[in-house]
LOGU-429988 format. One record per residue (C-alpha): x, y, z; residue in three letters. Coordinates in pm, 1 decimal. Each point is the difference from the previous one (the first is absolute). Example, Ala and Ser with C-alpha at 12.3 -4.5 7.8 and 13.67 -1.06 7.14 Angstrom:
! LOGU-429988
<node X="1230.0" Y="-450.0" Z="780.0" residu="ALA"/>
<node X="137.0" Y="344.0" Z="-66.0" residu="SER"/>
This chain:
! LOGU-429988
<node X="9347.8" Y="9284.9" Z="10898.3" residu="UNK"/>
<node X="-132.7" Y="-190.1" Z="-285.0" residu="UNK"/>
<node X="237.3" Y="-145.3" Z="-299.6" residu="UNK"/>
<node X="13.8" Y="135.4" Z="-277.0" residu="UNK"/>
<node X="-122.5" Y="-285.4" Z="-251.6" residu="UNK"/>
<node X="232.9" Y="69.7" Z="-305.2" residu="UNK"/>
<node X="339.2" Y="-168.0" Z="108.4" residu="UNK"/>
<node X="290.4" Y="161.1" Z="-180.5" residu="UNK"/>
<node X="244.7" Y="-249.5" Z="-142.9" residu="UNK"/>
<node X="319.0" Y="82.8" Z="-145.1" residu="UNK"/>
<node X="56.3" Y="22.8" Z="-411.6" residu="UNK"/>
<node X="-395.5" Y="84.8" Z="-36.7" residu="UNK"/>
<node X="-113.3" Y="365.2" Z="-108.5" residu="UNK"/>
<node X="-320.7" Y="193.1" Z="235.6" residu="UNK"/>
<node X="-163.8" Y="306.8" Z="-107.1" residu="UNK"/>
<node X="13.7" Y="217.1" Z="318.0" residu="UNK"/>
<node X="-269.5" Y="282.1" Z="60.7" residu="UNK"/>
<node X="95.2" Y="292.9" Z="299.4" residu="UNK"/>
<node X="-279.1" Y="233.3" Z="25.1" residu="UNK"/>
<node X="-15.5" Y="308.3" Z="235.3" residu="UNK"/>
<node X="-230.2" Y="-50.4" Z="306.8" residu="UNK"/>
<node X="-359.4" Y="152.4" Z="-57.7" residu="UNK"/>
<node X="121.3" Y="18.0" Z="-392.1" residu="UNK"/>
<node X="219.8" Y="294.3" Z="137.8" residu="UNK"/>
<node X="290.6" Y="111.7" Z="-231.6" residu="UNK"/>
<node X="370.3" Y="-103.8" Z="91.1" residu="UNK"/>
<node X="182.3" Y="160.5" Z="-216.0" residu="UNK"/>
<node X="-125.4" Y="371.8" Z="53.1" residu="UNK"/>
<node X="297.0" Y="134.2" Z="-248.2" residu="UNK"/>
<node X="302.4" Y="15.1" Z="-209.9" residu="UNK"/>
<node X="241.3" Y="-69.1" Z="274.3" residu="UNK"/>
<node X="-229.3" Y="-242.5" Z="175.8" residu="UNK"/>
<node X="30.2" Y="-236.0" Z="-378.9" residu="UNK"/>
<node X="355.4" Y="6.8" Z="21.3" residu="UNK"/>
<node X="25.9" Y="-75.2" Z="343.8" residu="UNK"/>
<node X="-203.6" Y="-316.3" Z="-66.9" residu="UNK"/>
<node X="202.9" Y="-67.0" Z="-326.3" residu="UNK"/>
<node X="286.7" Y="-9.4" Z="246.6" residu="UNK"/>
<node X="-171.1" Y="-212.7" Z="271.7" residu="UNK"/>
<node X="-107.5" Y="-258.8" Z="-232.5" residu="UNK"/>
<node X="389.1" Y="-35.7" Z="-135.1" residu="UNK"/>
<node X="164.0" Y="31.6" Z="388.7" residu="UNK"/>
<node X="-229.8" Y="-205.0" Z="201.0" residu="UNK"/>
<node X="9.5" Y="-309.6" Z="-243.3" residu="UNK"/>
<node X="259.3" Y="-146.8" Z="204.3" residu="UNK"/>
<node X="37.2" Y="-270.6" Z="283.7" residu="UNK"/>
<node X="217.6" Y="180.1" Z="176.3" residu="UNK"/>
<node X="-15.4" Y="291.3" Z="191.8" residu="UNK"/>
<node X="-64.6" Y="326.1" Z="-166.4" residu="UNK"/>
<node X="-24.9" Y="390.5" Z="103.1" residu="UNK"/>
<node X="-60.8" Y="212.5" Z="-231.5" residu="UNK"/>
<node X="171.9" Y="283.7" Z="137.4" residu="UNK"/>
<node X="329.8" Y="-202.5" Z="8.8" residu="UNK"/>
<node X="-87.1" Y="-77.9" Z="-385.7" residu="UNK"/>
<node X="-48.4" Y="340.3" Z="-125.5" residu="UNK"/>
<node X="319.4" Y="110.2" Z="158.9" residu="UNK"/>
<node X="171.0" Y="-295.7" Z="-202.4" residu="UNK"/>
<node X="-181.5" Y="89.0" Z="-342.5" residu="UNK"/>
<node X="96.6" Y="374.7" Z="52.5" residu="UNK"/>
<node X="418.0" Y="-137.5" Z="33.4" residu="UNK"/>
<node X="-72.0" Y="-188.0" Z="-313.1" residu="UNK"/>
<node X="-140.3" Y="277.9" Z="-180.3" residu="UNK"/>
<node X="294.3" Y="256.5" Z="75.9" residu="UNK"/>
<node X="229.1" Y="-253.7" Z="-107.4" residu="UNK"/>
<node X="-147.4" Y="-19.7" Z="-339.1" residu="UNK"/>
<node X="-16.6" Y="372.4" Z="-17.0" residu="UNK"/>
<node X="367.4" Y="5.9" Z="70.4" residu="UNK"/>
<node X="29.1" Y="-249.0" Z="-274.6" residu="UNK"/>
<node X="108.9" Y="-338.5" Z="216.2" residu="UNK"/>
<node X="-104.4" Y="-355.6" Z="-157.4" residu="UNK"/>
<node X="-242.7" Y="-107.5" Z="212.0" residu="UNK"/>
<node X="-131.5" Y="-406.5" Z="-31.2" residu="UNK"/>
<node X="-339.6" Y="1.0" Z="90.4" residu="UNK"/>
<node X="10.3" Y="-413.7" Z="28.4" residu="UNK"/>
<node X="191.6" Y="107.7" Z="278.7" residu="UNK"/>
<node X="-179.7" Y="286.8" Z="204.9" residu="UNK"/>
<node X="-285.4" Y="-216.0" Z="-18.0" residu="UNK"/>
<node X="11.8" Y="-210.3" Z="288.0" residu="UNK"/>
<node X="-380.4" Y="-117.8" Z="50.1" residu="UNK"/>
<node X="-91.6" Y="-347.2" Z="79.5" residu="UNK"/>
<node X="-363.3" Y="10.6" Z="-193.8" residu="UNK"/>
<node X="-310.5" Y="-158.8" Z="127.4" residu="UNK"/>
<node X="-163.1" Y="25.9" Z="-305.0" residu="UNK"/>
<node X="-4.4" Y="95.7" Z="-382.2" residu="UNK"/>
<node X="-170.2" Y="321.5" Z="-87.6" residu="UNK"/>
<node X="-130.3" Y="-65.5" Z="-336.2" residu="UNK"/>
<node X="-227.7" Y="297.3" Z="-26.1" residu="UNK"/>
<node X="-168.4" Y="262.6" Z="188.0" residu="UNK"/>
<node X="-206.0" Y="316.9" Z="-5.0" residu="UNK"/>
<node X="-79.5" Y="267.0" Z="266.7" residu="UNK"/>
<node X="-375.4" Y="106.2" Z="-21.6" residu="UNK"/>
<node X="-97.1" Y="306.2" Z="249.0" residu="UNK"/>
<node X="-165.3" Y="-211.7" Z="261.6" residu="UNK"/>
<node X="129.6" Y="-326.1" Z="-73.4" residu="UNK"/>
<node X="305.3" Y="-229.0" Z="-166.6" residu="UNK"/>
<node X="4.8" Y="-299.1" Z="-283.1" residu="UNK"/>
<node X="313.6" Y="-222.9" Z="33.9" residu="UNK"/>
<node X="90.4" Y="-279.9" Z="-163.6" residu="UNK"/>
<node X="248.0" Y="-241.9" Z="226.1" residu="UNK"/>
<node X="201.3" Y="-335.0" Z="-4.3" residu="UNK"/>
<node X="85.4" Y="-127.0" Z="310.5" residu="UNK"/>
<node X="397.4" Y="-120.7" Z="-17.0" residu="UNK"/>
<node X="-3.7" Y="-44.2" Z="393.7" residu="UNK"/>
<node X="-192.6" Y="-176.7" Z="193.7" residu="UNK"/>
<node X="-290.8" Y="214.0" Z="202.8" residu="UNK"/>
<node X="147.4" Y="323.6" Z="-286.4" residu="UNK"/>
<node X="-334.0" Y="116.2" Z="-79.8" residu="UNK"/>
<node X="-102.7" Y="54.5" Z="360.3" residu="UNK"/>
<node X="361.7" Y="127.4" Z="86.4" residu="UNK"/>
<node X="49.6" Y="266.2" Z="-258.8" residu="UNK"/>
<node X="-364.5" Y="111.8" Z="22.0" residu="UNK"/>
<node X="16.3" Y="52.0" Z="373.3" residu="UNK"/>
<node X="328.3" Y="180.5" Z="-32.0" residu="UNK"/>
<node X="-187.5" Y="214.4" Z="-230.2" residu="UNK"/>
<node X="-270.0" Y="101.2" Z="121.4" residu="UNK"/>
<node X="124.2" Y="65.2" Z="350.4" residu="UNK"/>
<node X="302.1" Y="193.3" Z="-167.1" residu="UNK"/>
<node X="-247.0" Y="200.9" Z="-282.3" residu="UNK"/>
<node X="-245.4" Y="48.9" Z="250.1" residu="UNK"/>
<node X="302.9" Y="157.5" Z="301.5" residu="UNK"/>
<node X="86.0" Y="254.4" Z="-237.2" residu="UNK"/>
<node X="-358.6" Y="113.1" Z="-84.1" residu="UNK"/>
<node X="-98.7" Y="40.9" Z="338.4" residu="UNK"/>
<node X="291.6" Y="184.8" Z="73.1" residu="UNK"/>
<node X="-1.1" Y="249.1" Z="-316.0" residu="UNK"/>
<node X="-360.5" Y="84.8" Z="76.6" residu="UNK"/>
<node X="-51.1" Y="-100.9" Z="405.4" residu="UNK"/>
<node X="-209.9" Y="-220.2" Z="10.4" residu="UNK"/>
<node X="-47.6" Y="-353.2" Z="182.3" residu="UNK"/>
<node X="-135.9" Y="-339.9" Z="-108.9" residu="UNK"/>
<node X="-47.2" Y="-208.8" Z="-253.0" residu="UNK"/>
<node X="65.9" Y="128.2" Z="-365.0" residu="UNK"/>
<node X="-96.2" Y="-293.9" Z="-126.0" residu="UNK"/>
<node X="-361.9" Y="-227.2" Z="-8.5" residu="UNK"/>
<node X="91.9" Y="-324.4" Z="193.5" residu="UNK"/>
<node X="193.0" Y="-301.7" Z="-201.4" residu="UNK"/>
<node X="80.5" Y="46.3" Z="-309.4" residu="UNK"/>
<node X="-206.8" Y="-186.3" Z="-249.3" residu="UNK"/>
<node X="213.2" Y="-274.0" Z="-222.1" residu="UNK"/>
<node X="-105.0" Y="-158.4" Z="-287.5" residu="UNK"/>
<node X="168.9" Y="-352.8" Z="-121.6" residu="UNK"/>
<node X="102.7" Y="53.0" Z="-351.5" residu="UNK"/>
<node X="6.2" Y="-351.6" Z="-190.2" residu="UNK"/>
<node X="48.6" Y="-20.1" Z="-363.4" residu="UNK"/>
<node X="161.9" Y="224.8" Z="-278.5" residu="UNK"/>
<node X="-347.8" Y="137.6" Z="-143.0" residu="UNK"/>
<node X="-102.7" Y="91.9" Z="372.0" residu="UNK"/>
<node X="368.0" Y="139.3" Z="81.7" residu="UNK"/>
<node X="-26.5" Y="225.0" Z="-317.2" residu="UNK"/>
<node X="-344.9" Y="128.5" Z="82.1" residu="UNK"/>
<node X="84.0" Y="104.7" Z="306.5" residu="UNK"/>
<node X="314.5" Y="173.1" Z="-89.0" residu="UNK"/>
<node X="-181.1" Y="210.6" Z="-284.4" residu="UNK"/>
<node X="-327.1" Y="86.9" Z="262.1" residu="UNK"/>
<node X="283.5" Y="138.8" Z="229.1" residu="UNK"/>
<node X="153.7" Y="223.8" Z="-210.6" residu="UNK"/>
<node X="-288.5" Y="97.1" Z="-147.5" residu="UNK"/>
<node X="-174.4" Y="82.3" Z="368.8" residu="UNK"/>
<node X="148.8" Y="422.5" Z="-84.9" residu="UNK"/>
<node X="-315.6" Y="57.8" Z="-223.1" residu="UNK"/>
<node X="-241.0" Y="13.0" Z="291.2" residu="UNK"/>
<node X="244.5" Y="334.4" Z="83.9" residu="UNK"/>
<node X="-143.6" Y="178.4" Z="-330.3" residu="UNK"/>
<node X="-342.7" Y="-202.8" Z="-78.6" residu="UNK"/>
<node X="-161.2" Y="-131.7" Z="321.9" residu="UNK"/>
<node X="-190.8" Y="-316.9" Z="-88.2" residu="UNK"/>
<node X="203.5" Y="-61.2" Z="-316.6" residu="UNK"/>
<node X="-38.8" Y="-386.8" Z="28.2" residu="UNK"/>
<node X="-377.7" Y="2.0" Z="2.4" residu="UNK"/>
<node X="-55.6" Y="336.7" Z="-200.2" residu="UNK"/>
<node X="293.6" Y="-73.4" Z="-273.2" residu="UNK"/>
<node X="235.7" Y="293.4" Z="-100.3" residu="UNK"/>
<node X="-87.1" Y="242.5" Z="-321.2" residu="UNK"/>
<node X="348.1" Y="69.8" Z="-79.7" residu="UNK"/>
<node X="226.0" Y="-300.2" Z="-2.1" residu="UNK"/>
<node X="303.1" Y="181.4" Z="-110.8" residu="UNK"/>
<node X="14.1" Y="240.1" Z="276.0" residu="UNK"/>
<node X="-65.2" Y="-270.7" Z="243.5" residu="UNK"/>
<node X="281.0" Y="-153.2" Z="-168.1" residu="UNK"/>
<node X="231.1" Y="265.1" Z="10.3" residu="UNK"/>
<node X="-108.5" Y="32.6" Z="411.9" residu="UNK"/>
<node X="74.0" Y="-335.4" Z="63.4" residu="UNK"/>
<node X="348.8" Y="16.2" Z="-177.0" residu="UNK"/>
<node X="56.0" Y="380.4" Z="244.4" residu="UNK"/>
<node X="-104.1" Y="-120.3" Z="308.4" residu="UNK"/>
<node X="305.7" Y="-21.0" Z="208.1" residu="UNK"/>
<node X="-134.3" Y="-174.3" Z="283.3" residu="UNK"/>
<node X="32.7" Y="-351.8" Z="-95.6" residu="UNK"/>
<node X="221.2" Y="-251.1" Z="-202.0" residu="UNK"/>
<node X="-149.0" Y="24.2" Z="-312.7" residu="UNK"/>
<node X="230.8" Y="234.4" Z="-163.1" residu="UNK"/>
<node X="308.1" Y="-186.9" Z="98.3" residu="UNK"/>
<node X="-179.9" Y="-312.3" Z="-159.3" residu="UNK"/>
<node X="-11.8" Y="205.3" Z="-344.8" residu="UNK"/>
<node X="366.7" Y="46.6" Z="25.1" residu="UNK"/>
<node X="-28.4" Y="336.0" Z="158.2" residu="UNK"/>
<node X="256.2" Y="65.8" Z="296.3" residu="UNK"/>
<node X="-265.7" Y="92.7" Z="294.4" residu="UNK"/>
<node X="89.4" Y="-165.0" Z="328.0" residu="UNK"/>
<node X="233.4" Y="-309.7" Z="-218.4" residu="UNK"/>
<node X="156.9" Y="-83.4" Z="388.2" residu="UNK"/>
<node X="-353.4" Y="-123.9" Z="123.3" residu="UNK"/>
<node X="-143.8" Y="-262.0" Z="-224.6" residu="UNK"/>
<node X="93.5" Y="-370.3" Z="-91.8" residu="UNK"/>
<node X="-127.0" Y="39.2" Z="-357.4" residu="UNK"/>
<node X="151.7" Y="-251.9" Z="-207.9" residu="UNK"/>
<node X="-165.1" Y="-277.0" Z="104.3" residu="UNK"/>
<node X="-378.4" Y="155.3" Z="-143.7" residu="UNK"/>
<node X="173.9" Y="112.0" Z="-273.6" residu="UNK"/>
<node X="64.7" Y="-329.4" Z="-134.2" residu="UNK"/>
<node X="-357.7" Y="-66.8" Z="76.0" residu="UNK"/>
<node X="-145.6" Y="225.7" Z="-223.8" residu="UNK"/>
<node X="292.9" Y="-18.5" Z="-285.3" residu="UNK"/>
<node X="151.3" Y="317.6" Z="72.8" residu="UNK"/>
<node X="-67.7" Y="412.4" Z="33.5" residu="UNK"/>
<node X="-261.7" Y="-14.8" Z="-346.7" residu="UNK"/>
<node X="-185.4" Y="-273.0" Z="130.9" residu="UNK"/>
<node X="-37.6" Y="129.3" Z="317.2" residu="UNK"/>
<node X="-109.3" Y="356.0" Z="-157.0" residu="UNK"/>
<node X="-261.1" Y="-163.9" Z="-193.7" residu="UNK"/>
<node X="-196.1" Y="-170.4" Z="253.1" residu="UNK"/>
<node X="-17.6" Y="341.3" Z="228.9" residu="UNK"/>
<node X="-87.5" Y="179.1" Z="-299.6" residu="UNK"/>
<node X="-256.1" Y="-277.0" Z="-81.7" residu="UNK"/>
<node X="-139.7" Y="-21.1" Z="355.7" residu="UNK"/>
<node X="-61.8" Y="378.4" Z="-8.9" residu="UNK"/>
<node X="-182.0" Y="20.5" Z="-329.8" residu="UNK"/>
<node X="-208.3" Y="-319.0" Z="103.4" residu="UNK"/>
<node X="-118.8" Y="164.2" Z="296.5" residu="UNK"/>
<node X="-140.0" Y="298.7" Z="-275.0" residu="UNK"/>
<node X="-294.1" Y="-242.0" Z="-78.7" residu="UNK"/>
């Protein structure tokens, strides 16, 4: 089997791409997003995970803060990360992420883990076999600030193809409502970036905010980036 040429090296950021074989979808619904919300935050560990085991363990924790127990989440979490998740977004037939490696060989660990875990539980819900996903992953060096912050604003701006197909050649007509999408859409890490508890457990965000000089900076260049692409 060939190497892959990008070598990942520990403390530097990639920009991962997962697409669905034949540009199928992956995530086919509601339940299917959440699953791979959870999958993203589970399998980003070295050690060894099954999810069953950890959805029993989040459903304990959950009665015990219904019955009104103190519960340290420092604590219950007990994963040994491979990597930083500094952003992501779930497209229908494909994924953006945004990862530092901490460990050595992270990338390649936690993605594997991944998409062998993501793609198990799809082929079970719907019986199927095979792949669910198109062959490696494709990873993308990230090297400077300018670069890094480009990258960060295309992926969470990726959700407009969902209501304008072509929006990055074509432009969109009304930039509020795109705006107003963007700041909606669920499905990726944009909203806890704005300050907005979404999925708060999954990201590494303070390290980008301090890149872009906090929540209004990094408002303003999505908001720019979308109202660029209108000419």
């Amino acid at each position: 089997m060939a190497q892959r040429k990008i070598q990942f090296i520990n403390g530097e950021i990639y920009h991962i791409i997962l697409r669905g074989v034949d540009g199928r979808l992956v995530f086919m619904g509601e339940e299917d997003n959440w699953r791979g919300v959870f999958s993203l935050y589970e399998f980003n560990n070295i050690l060894p995970v099954t999810i069953r085991r950890q959805r029993q363990l989040r459903k304990q924790i959950k009665k015990k803060i219904i019955s009104g127990k103190i519960i340290d989440f420092d604590e219950t979490d007990k994963r040994n990360k491979p990597v930083e998740i500094l952003s992501f977004v779930f497209m229908p037939n494909h994924i953006h992420l945004l990862l530092r490696q901490i460990k050595t060989n992270g990338v390649s660990i936690f993605m594997q883990k991944f998409g062998s875990g993501y793609t198990s539980f799809v082929n079970t819900k719907y019986q199927r076999v095979g792949h669910l996903f198109q062959g490696k992953f494709e990873a993308k060096h990230i090297s400077g600030n300018e670069y890094l912050k480009n990258v960060f604003v295309y992926i969470h701006a990726n959700p407009l193809s969902i209501i304008k197909s072509g929006w990055k050649e074509l432009g969109i007509d009304d930039v509020p409502a795109a705006i107003k999408f963007l700041e909606e859409y669920r499905w990726s890490s944009y909203l806890d970036y704005l300050g907005k508890n979404n999925f708060p457990s999954l990201t590494d965000r303070q390290f980008l905010l301090d890149i872009f000089g906090g929540v209004p900076e990094i408002k303003k260049h999505v908001e720019s980036w979308v109202a660029y692409k209108k000419n």
